[in-house]
N, C-alpha and C positions, 0 to 999 in steps of 0.2 A: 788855683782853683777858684771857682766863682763858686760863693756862699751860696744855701737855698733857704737862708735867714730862718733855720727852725730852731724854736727855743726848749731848751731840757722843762720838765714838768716837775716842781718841788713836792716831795712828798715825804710823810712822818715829821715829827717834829725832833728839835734838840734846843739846849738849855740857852736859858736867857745868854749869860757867859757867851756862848758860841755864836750865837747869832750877833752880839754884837760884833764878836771879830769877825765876822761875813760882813759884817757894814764895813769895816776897815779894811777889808781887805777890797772891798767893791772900789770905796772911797779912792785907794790907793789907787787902784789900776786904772781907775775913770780921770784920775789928774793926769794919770802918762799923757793921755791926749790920743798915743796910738803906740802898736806894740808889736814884737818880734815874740814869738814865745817857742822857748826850746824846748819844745815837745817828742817825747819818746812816746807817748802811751801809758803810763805807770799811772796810778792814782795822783801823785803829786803833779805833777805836770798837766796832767788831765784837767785837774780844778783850775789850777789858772788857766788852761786855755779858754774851759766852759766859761769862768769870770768873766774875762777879758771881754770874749764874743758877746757875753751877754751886755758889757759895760759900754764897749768901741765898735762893736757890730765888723763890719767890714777896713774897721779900721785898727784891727788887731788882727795877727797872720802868723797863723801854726809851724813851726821850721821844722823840721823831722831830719835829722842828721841818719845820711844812709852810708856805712862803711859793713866792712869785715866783721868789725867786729858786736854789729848791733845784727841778733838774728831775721832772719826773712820773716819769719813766722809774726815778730812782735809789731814790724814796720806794717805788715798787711793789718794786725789788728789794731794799729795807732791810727792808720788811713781810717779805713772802716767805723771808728767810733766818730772822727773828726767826720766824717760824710752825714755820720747819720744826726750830729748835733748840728749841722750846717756850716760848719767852721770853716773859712776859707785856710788852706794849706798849702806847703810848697816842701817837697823832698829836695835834700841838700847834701849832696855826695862829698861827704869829708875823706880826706887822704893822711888821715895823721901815723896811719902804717909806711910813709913814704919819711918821718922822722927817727931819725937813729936813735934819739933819744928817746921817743916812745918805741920804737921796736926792739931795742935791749931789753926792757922791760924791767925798771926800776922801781922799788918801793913807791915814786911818784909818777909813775905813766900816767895815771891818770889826769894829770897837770896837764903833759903835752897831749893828750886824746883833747880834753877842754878848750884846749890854748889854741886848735887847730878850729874845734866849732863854732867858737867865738869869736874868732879873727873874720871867719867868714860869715857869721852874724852880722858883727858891729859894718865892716865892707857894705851888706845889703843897704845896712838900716844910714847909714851914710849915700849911698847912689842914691837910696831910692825916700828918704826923708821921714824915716820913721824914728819916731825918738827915743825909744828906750828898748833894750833887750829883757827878757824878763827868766828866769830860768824858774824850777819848780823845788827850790833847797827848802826844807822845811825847816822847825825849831828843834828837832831831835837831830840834826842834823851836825847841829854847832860842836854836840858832845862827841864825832864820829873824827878820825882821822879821814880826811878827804881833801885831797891836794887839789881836785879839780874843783872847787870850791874859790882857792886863790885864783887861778886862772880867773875865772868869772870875774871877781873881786877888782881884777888888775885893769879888765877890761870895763871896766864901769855897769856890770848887769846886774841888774836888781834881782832879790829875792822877795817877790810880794809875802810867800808865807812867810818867813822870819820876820817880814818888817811887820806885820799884823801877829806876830807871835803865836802862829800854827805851828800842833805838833803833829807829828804821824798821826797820833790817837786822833787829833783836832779834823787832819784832812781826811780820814774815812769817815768820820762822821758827818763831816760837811759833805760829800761824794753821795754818801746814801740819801742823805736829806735833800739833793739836788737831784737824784736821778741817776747819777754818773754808774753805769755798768759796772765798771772797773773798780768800785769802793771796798772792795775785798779783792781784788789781784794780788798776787804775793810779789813781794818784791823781784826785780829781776835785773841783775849786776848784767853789764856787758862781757861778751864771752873770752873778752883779756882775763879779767879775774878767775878763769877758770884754770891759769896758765903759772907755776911756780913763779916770784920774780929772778931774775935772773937767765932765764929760760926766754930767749929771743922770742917775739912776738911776728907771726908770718900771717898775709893772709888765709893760707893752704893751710897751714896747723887752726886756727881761726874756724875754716870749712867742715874740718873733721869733729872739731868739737859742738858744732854746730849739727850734720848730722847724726854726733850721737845722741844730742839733745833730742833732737826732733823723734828717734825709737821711742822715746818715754813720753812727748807728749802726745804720740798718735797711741798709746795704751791708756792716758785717760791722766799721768801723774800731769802735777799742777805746783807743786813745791817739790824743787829738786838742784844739781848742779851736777853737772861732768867733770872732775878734775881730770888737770892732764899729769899725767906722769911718765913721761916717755911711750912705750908700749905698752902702759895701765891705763886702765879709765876707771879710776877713783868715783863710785856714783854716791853723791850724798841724797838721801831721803828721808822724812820723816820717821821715826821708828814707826811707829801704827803702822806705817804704809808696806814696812817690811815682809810682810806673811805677800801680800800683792805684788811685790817685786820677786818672792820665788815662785809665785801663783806661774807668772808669767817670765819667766830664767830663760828660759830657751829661749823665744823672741830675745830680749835684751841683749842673750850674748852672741846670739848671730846678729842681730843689728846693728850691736857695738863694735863687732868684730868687722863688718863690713865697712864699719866709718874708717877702719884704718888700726885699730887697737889689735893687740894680743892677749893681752889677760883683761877680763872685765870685774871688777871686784864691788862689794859691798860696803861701806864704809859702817860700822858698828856703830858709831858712837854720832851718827845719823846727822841730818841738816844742821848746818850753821852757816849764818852767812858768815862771809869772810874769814873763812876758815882757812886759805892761805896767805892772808898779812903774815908779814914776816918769815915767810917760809923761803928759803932758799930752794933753789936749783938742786940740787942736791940731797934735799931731804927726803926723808924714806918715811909713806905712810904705814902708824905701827896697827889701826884700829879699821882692820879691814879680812873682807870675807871672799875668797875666792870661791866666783858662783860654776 
């Protein structure tokens, strides 16, 4: 995509502290020289791409990995933000549901989900002579079990927020102060996590959790997850949001039920991310409401 070189508009301020790591992180991305950046849409990824452009102009390029298991919905809004900050961009159809060892779905899929994006990264940036892949890991990140992390690591891709010592708290802050839309987007795992480990990973199962997703964000929810559990759909939500979820029951269980589920349930003990680490195949959710 050909850039329309528009630049985000700074606004509000934040502390001495953070702006200097804005200089750092500027500093950084402006030595790459030029850039690869693996862009989802998320707040973290967002900031460096907006950097980047702002540092390398057309000589940094947004990668949007398009599979199974990254929803439609987020890819149209990663396009869409990148359009509207001028970002040149390129969608990148990853196949890592075509690895046995990512589609058994082991405590480290995420490894081989990375290992597949990144090999087709570092490929471009090699044909095509750009020198650095940049991903968007932040400093709260280091504390997280996150195998796709190594991947990166293995393949030589930089983390400007870590090496500039950005935390989450650090990157909404800098997101708001830049402009960036998305500096309060709630986080959003890709929709393998949604999937017990152990519990084979299918494009079609991928599909179904992916339309039940989409019933709750066309009712307006914004934090949320669909566990899969065979013919259950495990829905985590906020507590507050709870009285709004049976506001609205009927929609949700015919829309859920239509994705392909049988029972549609509440989970009690409400949102958390990664509330399936370590869960087996076989485990039975005990904090849940049958709507």
């Amino acid at each position: 995509m050909e850039s329309t070189n528009k630049v985000f508009t700074p606004h509000g301020g934040v502390s001495q502290q953070l702006e200097q790591k804005l200089g750092e992180l500027q500093a950084l991305i402006r030595a790459c020289g030029s850039a690869l950046v693996a862009y989802s849409g998320g707040v973290d990824s967002a900031l460096v791409m907006a950097v980047a452009h702002q540092e390398l102009g057309e000589r940094a390029l947004a990668c949007i990995g398009v599979s199974p298991s990254y929803p439609a919905r987020e890819m149209r809004d990663a396009v869409k933000l990148a359009e509207q900050l001028g970002v040149p961009y390129r969608l990148i159809n990853t196949e890592e549901y075509l690895d046995a060892d990512y589609a058994a779905n082991p405590a480290n899929r995420c490894y081989f989900c990375k290992s597949e994006l990144h090999d087709q990264l570092k490929r471009i940036a090699a044909d095509e002579g750009w020198q650095v892949v940049l991903d968007g890991n932040n400093a709260s990140d280091l504390g997280d079990y996150r195998p796709g992390m190594d991947a990166a690591r293995e393949r030589g891709v930089r983390s400007p927020l870590i090496e500039a010592g950005l935390t989450k708290a650090d990157v909404r802050d800098l997101a708001r102060h830049l402009g960036l839309p998305v500096w309060d987007k709630p986080a959003m795992a890709c929709l393998s996590s949604r999937v017990p480990h152990g519990t084979p990973i299918t494009p079609q199962l991928l599909r179904q959790i992916e339309a039940a997703e989409d019933v709750l964000v066309e009712l307006g929810f914004q934090q949320f997850r669909v566990r899969h559990h065979g013919e259950i759909a495990r829905i985590e939500l906020p507590p507050e949001e709870f009285a709004q979820a049976l506001a609205h029951h009927t929609a949700i269980v015919s829309g859920v039920q239509a994705a392909g589920y049988r029972f549609v349930t509440l989970d009690l003990a409400g949102f958390r991310s990664g509330s399936l680490n370590g869960v087996a195949a076989t485990a039975i959710p005990l904090l849940v409401d049958g709507m």
